[in-house]
N, C-alpha and C positions, 0 to 999 in steps of 0.2 A: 657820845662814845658808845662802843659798842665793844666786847669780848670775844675774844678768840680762843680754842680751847688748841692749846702747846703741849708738845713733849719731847723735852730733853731726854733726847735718843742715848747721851751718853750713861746717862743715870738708869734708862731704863731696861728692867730684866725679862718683860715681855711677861709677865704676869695675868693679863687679860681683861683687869679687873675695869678699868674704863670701858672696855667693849660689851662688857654685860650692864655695867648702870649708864650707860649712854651710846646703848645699839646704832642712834638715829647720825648720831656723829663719829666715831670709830668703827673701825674693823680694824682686822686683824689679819698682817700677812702670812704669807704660808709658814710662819717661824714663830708667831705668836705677838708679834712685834706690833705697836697701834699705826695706822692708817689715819688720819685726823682728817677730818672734814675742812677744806681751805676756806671756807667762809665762817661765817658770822654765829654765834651761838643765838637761836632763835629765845625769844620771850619763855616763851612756857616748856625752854629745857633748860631755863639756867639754874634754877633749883638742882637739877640731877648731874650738870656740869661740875657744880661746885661739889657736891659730894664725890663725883667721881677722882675731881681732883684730893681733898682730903683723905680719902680711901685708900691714896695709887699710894701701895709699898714700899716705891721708893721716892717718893712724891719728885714723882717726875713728870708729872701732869701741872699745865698750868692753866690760869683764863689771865691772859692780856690782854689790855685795852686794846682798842684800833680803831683809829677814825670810820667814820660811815660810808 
């Protein structure tokens, strides 16, 4: 199994804060809003995924499983 980095657009206030601790998988549209990466959370970013998610304000960020 592998993770996927999610975010519940509803919850979310565009805050930014995933796009600064995990540049390599969000951005950020012209609203401040995240852009998520549709694949897989690589090996040596999922330490900063997981923080990002603990971090997001309105813990609107998530990592869900996903098959391979």
């Amino acid at each position: 199994m592998t993770d996927r980095l999610t975010v519940d657009m509803i919850e979310c206030d565009g805050h930014g804060v995933c796009a600064e601790l995990v540049p390599e998988l969000v951005d950020l549209d012209e609203w401040g809003y995240p852009i998520v990466a549709d694949s897989a959370v690589p090996d040596h970013l999922r330490k900063h995924a997981r923080r990002a998610v603990t971090l997001c304000p309105r813990l609107a960020l998530r990592l869900t499983p996903s098959p391979r």
